[in-house]
N, C-alpha and C positions, 0 to 999 in steps of 0.2 A: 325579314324573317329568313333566315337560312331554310336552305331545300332539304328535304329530310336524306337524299342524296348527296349532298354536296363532299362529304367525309369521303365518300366511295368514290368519287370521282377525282377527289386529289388524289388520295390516295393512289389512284391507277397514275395520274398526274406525272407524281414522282417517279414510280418506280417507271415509268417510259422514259424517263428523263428531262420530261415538258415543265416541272418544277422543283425548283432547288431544295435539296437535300440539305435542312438546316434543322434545328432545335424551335425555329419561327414559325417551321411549318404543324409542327406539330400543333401551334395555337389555332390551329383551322380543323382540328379536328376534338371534340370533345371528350375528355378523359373519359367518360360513361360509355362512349360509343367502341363497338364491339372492331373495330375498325383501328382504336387507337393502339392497341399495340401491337401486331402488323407493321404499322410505319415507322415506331419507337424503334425495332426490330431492324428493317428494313435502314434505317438512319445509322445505324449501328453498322450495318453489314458495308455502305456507302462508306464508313472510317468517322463519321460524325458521332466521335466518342471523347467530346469536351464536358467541364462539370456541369453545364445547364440540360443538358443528354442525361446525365447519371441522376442529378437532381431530380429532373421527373421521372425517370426510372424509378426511382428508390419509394418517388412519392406514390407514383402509383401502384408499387405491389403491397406498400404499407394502406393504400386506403383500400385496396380490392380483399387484404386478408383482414383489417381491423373490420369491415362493411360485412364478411363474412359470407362475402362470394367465393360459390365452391362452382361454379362455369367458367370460368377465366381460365381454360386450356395453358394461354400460354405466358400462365404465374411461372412457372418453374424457367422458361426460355428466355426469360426475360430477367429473373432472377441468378441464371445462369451468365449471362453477358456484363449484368451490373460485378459480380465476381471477379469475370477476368481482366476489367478493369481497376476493381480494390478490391485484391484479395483477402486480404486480412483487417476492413471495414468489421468492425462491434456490431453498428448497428444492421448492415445486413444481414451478417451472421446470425442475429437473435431472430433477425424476422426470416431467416431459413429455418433455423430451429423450428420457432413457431410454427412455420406453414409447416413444414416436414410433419410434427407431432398431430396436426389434425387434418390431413389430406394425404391419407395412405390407402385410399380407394385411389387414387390420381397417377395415371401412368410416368407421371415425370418424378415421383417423390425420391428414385434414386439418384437423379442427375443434383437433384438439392443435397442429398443426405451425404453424395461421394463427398462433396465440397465443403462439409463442417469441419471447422477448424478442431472444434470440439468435440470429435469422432473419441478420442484416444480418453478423453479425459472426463466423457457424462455419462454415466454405467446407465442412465436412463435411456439418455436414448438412443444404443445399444440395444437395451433393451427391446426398445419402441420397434425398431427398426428389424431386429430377427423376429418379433412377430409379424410384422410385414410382410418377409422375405415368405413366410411358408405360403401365400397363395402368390407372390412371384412368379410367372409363368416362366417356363424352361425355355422358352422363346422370343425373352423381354432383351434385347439387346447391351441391357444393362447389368446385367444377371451375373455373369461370370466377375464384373468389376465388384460387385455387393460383395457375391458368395467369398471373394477374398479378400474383401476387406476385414468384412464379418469375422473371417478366420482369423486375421491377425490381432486385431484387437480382443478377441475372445481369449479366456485361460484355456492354456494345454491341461487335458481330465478332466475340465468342467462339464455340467451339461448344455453348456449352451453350446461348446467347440463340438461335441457327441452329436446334438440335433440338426450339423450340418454336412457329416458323412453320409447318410443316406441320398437326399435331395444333393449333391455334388457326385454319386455314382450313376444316379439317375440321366442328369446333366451329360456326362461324359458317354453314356451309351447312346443319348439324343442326337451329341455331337459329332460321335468319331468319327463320321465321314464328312464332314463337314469341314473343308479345306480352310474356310475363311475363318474358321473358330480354329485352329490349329495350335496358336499361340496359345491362348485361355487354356484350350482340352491340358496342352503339357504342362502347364503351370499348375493349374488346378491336380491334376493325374501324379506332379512331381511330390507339391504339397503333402498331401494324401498321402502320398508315400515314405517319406521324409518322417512324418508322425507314425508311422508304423501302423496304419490303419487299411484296413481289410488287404492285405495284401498280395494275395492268391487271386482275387477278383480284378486288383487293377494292373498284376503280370496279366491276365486273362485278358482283359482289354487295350492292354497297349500292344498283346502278341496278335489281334484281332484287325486290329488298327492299323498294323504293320501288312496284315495281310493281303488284308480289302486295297490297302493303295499298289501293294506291289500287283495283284489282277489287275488293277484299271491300270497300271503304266505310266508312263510321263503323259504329261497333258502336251497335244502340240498345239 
């Protein structure tokens, strides 16, 4: 009888280096166990990204969403990784779709949705996804990659492209001093501007923006 431990302690096994980083090892850890992807993960990160790697990958995000497990954290990072190895995989992609459309409570739903092939081409879920976006927190790392994507795929004078000038003026006042968002603020700030939208308000924040950094000065 296996120790109800044993998963946990390969597990540390591997990642110390005390055992081999194969697709073998994962048969020492049971797909149910909260443990097994972590190592999946981890085997991936070691370059162990051959098809019997992907295989269980693929299997296991299809049984933890057809089982209709909504605790599996790390569905999306894993579903993430099987991607950048086939990108344009069918059957991933439907079972991103899938999870995307009923796990929009789930903090990773944007790192799924950036990666649909099908962004451009399913007005639903589009859809699906700018209802999402409105409790999106202004602090979700992901945020500025949605809000323009959303933008680009959206019609110019629609209301769906309308209902995203608000929450992106928002964004950009959260951000302006925020060095590391620098890129996103002018992208998003250019965007906006480009469409002729509110334009008095975003001279007003990019002449604000200007200011606040010319006071603090170069960083040394």
């Amino acid at each position: 009888m296996e120790h109800p431990n044993a998963s946990y302690v390969f597990l540390k096994a591997v990642k110390a280096g005390l055992a081999p980083p194969t697709t073998e090892s994962l048969s020492q850890i049971p797909a149910s166990d909260a443990r097994w992807p972590p190592t999946w993960l981890h085997l991936a990160k070691a370059g162990v990204t051959n098809e019997e790697h992907w295989r269980l990958g693929i299997n296991w995000i299809r049984d933890m969403h057809s089982g209709g497990s909504h605790d599996q954290q790390l569905w999306p990072a894993i579903w993430v990784e099987l991607w950048r190895q086939k990108t344009e995989d069918p059957a991933l992609q439907d079972l991103g779709c899938a999870w995307f459309q009923t796990h929009l409570e789930s903090e990773g739903w944007p790192s799924v949705w950036l990666r649909l092939r099908i962004l451009t081409q399913h007005r639903q879920v589009t859809g699906i996804a700018l209802g999402a976006f409105k409790t999106l927190g202004l602090g979700h790392n992901k945020w500025a990659q949605v809000w323009e994507r959303l933008w680009t795929v959206t019609s110019p004078n629609s209301q769906e492209r309308g209902s995203l000038v608000a929450p992106a003026l928002k964004w950009l006042v959260r951000h302006s001093k925020n060095d590391a968002r620098t890129q996103d603020w002018n992208a998003i700030w250019q965007m906006l501007r480009d469409a002729g939208q509110q334009i008095d308000q975003l001279d007003k924040l990019a002449f604000e923006n200007s200011e606040s950094k010319t006071k603090l000065g170069p960083r040394t």
